[in-house]
LOVEXVO-76406 format. One record per residue (C-alpha): residue number from 1; x, y, z. Coordinates in steps of 0.5 Angstrom, whole numbers, plus 2048, in hexadecimal, padded with zeros to 3 digits. Layout:
N
+-----+-----+-----+-----+
: pos :   X :   Y :   Z :
+-----+-----+-----+-----+
: NUM :   X :   Y :   Z :
...
+-----+-----+-----+-----+
***
This chain:
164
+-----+-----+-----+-----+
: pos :   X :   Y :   Z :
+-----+-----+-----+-----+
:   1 : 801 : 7EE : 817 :
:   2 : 7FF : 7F6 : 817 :
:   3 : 802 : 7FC : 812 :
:   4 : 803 : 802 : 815 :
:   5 : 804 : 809 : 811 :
:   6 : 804 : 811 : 813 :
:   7 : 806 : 816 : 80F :
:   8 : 80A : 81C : 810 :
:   9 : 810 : 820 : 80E :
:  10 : 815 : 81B : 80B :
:  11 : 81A : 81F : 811 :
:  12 : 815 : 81E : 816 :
:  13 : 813 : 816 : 815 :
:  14 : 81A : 815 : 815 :
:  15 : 81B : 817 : 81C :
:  16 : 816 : 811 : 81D :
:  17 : 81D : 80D : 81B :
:  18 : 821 : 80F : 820 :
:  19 : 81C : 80F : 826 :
:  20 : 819 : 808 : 824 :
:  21 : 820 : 804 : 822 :
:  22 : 81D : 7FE : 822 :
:  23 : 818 : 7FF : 81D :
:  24 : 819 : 7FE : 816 :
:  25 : 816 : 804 : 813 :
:  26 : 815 : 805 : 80B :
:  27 : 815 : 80C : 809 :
:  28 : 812 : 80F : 803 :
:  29 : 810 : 815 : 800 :
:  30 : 80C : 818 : 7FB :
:  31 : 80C : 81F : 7F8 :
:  32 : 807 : 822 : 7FE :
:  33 : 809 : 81E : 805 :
:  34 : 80E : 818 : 808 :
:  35 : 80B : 811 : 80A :
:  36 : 80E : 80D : 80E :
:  37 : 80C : 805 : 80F :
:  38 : 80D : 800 : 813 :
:  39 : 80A : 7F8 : 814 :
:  40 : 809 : 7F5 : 81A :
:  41 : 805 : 7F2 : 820 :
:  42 : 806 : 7F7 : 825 :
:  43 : 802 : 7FD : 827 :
:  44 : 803 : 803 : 821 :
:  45 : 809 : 808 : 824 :
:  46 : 806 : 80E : 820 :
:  47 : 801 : 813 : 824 :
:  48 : 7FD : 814 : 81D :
:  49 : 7FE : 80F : 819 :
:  50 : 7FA : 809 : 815 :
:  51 : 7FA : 802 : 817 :
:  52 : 7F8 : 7FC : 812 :
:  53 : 7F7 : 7F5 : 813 :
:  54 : 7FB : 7F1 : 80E :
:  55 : 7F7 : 7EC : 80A :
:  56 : 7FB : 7EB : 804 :
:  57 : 803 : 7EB : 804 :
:  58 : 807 : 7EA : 7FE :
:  59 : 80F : 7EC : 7FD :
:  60 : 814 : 7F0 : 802 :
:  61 : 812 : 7F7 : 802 :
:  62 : 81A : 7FA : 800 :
:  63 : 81E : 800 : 801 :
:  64 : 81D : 802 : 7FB :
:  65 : 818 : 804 : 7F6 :
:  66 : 811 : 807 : 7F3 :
:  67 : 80B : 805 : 7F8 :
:  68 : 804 : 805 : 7F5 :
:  69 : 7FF : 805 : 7FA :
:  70 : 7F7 : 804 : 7F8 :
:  71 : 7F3 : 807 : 7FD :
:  72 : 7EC : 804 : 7FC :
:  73 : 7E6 : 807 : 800 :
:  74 : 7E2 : 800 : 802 :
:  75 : 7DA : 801 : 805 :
:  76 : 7DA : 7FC : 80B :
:  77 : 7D5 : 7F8 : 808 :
:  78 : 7D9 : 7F6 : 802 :
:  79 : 7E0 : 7F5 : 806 :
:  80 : 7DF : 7ED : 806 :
:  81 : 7DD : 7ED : 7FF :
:  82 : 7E3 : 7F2 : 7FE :
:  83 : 7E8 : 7EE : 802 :
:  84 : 7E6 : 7E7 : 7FE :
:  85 : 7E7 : 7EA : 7F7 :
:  86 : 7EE : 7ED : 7FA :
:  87 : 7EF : 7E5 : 7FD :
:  88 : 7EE : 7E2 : 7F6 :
:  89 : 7F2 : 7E7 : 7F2 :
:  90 : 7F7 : 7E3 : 7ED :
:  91 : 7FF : 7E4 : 7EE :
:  92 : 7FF : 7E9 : 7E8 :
:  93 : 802 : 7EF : 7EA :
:  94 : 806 : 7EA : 7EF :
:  95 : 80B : 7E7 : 7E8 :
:  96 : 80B : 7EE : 7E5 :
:  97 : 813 : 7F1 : 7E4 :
:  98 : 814 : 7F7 : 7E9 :
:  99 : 810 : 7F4 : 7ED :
: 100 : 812 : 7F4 : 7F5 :
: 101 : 80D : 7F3 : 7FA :
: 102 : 805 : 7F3 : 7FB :
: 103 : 800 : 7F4 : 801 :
: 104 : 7F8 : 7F5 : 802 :
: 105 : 7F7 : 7F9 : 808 :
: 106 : 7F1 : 7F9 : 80C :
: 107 : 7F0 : 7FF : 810 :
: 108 : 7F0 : 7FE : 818 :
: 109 : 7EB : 805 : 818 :
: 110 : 7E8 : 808 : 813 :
: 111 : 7E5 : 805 : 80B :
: 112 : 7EC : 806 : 807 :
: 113 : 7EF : 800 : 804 :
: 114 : 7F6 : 800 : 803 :
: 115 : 7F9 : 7FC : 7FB :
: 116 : 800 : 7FD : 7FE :
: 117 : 806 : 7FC : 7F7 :
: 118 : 80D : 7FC : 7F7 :
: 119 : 810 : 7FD : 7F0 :
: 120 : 817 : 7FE : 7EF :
: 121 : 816 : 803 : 7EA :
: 122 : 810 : 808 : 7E8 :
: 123 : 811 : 805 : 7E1 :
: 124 : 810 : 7FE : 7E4 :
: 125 : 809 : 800 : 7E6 :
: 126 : 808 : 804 : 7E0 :
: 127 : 808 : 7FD : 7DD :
: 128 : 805 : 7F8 : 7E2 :
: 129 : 7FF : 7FE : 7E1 :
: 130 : 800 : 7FD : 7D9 :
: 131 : 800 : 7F6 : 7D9 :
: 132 : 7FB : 7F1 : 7D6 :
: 133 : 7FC : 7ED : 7DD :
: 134 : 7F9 : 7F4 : 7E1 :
: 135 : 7F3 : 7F5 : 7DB :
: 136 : 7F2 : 7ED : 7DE :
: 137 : 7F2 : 7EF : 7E5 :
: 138 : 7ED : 7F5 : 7E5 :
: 139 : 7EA : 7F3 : 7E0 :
: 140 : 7E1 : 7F5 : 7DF :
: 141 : 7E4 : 7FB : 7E5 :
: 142 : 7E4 : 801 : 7E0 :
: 143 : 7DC : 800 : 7DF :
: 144 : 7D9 : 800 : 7E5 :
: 145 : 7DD : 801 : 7EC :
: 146 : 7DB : 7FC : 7F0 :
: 147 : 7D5 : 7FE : 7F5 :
: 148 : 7DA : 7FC : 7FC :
: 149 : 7DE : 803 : 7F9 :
: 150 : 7DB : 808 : 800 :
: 151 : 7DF : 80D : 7FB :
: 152 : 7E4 : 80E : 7F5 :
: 153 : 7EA : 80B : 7F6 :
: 154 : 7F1 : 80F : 7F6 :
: 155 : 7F8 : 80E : 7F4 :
: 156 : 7FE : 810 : 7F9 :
: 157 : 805 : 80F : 7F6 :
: 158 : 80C : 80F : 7F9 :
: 159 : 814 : 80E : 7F8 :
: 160 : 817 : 80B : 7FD :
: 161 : 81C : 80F : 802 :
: 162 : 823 : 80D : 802 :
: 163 : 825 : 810 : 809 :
: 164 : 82C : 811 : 806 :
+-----+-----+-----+-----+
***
């Protein structure tokens, strides 16, 4: 399975809703732009976009939300290693209250990684991250970033859009 994103004006990525019917769409927006995401097994509908292998799926992503997505810089040869330490993460994050859906991303082009949270709320993330279970988690990262980092990593975040 693939995701598929683009960013744009919110007005803009709609139109992608009424030209492609039969693609369930998520909106989302920020303060500075729209994103619009899909998943699935075909080749992307957008012209400029992002397409990522799905290596870890959790949850329904809902109409309804707060979405976290960690963008992680990976060198190439610290992708397997990066990719096995992802693989064999505990459930955590996945028992939290508020929480909703879970993806790891693997860029198709390019080195960016995506950790894709859904929340029901923001305060829900604002507790997973201080939680006792996120300090287990990420433990011993704080110090040192892992040598496989190509760059630093960097949070986008974004509220669902209720086309309504």
């Amino acid at each position: 399975m693939k995701a598929f994103m683009t960013n744009g004006t919110i007005d803009f990525l709609l139109k992608l809703d009424e030209k492609h019917k039969d693609i369930p769409f998520h909106f989302m927006t920020s303060n500075s732009n729209g994103l619009a995401y899909y998943e699935g097994n075909k080749k992307s509908v957008f012209s400029a976009g992002r397409e990522y292998d799905i290596l870890i799926e959790k949850g329904d992503i809902l109409d309804d939300g707060y979405v976290v997505m960690n963008n992680i810089p990976v060198i190439e040869d610290g992708q397997a290693s990066f990719e096995a330490r992802f693989k064999k993460r505990g459930n955590d994050v996945d028992m939290m209250p508020g929480f909703q859906a879970f993806r790891f991303l693997k860029p198709r082009k390019g080195n960016t990684y995506v950790v894709f949270t859904q929340w029901q709320s923001e305060q829900d993330f604002e507790n997973w991250k201080n939680s006792e279970q996120f300090k287990q988690s990420h433990k011993g990262q704080a110090t040192k970033p892992p040598a496989y980092y190509a760059d630093k990593p960097f949070i986008t975040t974004y509220h669902m859009f209720d086309k309504e």
